[in-house]
C-alpha positions as CSV (number, residue, x, y, z in Angstrom):
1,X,-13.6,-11.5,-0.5
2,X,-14.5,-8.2,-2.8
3,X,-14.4,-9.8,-6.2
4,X,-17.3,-10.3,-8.9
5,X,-17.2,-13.1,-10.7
6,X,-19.7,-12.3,-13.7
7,X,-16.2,-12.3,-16.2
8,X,-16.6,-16.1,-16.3
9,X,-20.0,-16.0,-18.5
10,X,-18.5,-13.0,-20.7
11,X,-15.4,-15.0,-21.4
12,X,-17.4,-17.7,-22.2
13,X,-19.8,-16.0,-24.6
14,X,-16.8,-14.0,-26.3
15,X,-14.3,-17.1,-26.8
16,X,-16.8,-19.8,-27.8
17,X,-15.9,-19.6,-30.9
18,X,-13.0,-17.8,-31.6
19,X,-10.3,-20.4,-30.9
20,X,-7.8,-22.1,-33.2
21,X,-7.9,-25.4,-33.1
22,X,-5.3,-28.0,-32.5
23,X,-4.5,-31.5,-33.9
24,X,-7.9,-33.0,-34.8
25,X,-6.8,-36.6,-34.0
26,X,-6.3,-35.0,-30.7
27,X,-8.2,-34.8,-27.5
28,X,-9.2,-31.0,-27.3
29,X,-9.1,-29.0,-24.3
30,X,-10.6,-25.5,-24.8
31,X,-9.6,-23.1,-22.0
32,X,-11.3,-19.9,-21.5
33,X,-10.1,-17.3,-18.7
34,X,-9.5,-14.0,-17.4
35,X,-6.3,-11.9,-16.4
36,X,-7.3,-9.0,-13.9
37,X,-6.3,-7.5,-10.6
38,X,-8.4,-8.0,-8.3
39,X,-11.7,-7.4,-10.4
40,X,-10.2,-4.9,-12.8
41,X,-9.2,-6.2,-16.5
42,X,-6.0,-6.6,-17.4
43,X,-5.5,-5.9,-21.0
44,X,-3.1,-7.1,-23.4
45,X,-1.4,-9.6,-21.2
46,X,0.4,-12.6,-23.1
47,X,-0.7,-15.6,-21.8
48,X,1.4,-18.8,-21.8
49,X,-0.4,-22.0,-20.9
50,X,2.1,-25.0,-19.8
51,X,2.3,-28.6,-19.4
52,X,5.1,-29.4,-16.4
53,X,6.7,-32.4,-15.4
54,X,10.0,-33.6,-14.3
55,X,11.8,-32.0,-17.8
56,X,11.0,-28.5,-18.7
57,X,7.9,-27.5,-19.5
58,X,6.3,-27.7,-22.3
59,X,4.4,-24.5,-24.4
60,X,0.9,-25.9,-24.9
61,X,-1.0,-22.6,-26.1
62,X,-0.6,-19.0,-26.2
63,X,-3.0,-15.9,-26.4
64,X,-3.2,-12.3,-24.7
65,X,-5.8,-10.8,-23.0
66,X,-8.2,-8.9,-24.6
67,X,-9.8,-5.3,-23.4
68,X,-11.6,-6.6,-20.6
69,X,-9.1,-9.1,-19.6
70,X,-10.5,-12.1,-20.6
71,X,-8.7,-14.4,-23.3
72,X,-9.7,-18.2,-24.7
73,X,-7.3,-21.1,-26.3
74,X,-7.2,-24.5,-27.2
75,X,-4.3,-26.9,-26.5
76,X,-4.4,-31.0,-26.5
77,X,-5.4,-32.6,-23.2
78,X,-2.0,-33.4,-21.0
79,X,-1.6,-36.8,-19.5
80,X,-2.2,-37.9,-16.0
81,X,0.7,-37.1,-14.3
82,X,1.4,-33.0,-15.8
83,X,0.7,-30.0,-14.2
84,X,-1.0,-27.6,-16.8
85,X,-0.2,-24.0,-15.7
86,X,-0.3,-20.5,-16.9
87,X,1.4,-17.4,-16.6
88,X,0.4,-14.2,-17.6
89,X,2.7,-11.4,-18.8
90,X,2.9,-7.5,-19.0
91,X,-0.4,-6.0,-19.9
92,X,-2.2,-2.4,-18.5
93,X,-4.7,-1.3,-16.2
94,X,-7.7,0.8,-16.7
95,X,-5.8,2.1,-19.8
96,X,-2.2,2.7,-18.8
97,X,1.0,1.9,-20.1
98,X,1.4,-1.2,-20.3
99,X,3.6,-2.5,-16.6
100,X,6.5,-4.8,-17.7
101,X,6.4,-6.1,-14.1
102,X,3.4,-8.2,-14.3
103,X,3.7,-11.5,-14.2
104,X,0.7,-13.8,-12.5
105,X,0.6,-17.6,-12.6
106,X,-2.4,-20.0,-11.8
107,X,-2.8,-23.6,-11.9
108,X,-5.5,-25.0,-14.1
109,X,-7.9,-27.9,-13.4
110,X,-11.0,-29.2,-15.0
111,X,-13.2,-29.4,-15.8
112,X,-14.4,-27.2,-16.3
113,X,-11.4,-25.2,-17.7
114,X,-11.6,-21.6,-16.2
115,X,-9.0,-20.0,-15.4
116,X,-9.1,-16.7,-13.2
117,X,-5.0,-15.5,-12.8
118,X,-4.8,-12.8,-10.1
119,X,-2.4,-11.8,-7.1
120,X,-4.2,-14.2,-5.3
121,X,-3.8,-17.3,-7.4
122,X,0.1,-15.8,-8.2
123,X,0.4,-15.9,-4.1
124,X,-1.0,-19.6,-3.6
125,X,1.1,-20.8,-6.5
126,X,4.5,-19.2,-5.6
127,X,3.5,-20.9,-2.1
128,X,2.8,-24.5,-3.0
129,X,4.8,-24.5,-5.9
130,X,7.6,-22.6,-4.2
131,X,10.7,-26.0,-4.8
132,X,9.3,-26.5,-7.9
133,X,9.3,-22.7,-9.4
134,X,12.3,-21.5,-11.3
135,X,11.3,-18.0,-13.3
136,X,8.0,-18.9,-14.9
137,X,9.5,-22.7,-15.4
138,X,7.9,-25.0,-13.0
139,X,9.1,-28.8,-13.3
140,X,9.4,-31.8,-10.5
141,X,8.9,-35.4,-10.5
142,X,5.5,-37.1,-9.4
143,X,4.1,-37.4,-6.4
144,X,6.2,-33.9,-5.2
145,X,4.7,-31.6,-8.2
146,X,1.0,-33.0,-8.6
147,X,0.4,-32.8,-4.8
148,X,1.8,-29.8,-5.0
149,X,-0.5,-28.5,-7.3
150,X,-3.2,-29.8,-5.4
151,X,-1.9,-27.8,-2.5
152,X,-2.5,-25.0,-4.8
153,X,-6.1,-25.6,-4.5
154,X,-6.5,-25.6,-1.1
155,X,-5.7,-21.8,-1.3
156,X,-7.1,-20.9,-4.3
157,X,-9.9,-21.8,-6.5
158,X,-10.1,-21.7,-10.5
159,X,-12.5,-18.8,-10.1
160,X,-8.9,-16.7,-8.2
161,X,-11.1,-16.8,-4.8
162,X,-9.4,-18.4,-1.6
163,X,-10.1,-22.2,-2.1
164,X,-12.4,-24.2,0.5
165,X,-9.7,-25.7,2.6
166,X,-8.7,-21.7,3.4
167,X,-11.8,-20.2,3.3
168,X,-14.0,-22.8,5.5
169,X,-12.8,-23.9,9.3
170,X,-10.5,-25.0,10.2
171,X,-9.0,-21.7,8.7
172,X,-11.4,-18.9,7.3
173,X,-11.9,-16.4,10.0
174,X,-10.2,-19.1,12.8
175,X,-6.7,-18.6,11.5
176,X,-4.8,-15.5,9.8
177,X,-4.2,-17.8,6.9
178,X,-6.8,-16.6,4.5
179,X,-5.8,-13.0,5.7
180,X,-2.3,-13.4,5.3
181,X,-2.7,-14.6,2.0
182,X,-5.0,-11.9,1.2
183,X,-2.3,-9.3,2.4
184,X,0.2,-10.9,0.1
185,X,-2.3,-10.6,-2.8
186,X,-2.6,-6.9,-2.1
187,X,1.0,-6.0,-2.0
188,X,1.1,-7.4,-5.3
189,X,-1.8,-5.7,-6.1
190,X,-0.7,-2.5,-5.4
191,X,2.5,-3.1,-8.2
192,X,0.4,-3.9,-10.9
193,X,-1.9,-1.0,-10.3
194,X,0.9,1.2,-10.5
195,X,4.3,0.4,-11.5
196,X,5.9,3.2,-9.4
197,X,5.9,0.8,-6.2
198,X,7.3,-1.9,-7.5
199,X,10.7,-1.1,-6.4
200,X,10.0,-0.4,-3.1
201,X,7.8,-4.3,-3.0
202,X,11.1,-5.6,-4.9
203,X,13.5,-4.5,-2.7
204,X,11.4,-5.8,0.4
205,X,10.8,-9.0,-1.0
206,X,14.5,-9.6,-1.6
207,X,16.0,-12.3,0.3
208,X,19.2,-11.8,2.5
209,X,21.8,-12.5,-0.5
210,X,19.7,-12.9,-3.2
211,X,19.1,-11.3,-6.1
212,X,16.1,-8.4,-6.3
213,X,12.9,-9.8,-8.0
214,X,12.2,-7.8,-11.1
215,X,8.4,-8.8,-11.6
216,X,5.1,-9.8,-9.2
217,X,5.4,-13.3,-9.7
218,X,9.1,-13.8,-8.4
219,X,8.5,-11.1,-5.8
220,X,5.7,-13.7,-4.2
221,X,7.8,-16.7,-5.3
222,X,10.6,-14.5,-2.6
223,X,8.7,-14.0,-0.5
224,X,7.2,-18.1,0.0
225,X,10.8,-19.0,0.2
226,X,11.8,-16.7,3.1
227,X,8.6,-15.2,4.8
228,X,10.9,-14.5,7.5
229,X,12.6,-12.2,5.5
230,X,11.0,-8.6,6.4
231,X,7.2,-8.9,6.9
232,X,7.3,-5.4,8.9
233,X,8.5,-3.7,5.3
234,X,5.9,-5.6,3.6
235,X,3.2,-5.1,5.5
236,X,4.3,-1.1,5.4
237,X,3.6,-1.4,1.6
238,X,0.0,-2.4,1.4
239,X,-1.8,0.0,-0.5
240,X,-4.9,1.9,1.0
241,X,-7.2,0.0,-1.9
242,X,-7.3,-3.6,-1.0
243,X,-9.3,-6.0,-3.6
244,X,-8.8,-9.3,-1.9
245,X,-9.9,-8.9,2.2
246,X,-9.5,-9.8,5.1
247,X,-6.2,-8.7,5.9
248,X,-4.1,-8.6,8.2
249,X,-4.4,-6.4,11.2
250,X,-1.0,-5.8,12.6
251,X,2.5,-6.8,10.4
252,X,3.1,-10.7,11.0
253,X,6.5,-12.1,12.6
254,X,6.5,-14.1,9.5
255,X,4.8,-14.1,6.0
256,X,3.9,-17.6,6.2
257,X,0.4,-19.0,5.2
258,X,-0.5,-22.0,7.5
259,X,-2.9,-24.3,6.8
260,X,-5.4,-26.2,10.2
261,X,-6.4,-29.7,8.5
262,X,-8.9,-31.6,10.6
């Protein structure tokens, strides 16, 4: 997969000591990260980091991405049995106007706490987390929404690569899973490059009497919850640059991502 990963030491070095700090009595977790498309920046994108469980989710930090994509907070360490996510809003591309339609989401584990949020990590959490997405709000009771974040791992990694479980065999080049999530990841790309497609990905990701998604995350969250839907259309839409590869060769019957366990 074409992505370089070197962002992970620079947000280190340029948050280290640049966050505000929470409760002192509290367990601090410091969370350092990077918003990009494939590996381009994405600047001045409002990141919202959040605790879910089976109520709504709670706010635990929020910062935006600075010129190179990368941002840093600190928020109090969750209990066992939350989900800490985050979601990534608006921001520009290699310096224009800022695309309302963004909107990426990861899943965060540690540690360490890195946190890469991509098309790709947006695609493998609109997948696993497909039941338990509403909007940016994700909530569930346990076991469904932690082993459902743990799916999220088996597609992606914290680093916004494809995880081991996809990327090794049983899958890697065995399957079209890795490939088909990969194409998903570069239709999305292709809308946050350049907001003049987004309406033609909307209007292919909407389902049959739904409403039309108005931003990347709930076009991939449509898209997990009827891959049926019109995978020809979608496949019509990839753009000719592609960050995340393999892809496809030919449009699927179905946009689904299926996982070989051994």
């Amino acid at each position: 997969m074409s992505l370089r990963l070197g962002a992970v030491a620079v947000a280190t070095a340029l948050f280290a000591c640049a966050l505000a700090a929470p409760d002192a009595d509290a367990a601090t977790v410091k969370l350092y990260g990077r918003v990009a498309s494939g590996d381009v920046a994405i600047a001045g994108s409002a990141v919202t980091i959040y605790a879910a469980s089976a109520g709504s989710p709670r706010v635990l930090a929020r910062t935006t991405s600075n010129s190179v994509g990368n941002f840093g907070a600190r928020y109090e360490e969750v209990g066992a049995s939350e989900v800490v996510y985050a979601v990534a809003d608006g921001g520009s591309v290699r310096g224009h106007r800022p695309n309302a339609a963004i909107r990426l989401l990861t899943v965060i584990a540690g540690p360490p706490r890195f946190a890469q949020i991509n098309e790709l990590t947006t695609v493998a959490g609109a997948g696993a987390l497909a039941q338990f997405l509403d909007g940016k709000k994700v909530s569930g009771p346990k076991p469904g929404l932690p082993n459902a974040a743990a799916t999220f791992f088996n597609l992606a990694s914290p680093e916004g690569t494809p995880g081991d479980v996809i990327g090794l065999p049983p899958n890697g080049d065995e399957t079209e899973a890795q490939a088909t999530l990969d194409s998903l990841a570069d239709l999305l790309s292709g809308c946050v490059r350049d907001a003049k497609t987004c309406d033609a990905l909307f209007k292919a990701a909407k389902p049959a009497g739904g409403a039309k998604p108005k931003n990347t995350l709930a076009a991939a969250h449509a898209i997990a919850l009827d891959p049926g839907g019109n995978p020809a259309e979608l496949f019509g839409l990839l753009p000719s640059t592609k960050p995340y590869t393999p892809v496809l060769a030919s449009a699927p019957a179905a946009s689904t991502i299926a996982l070989k366990y051994t």
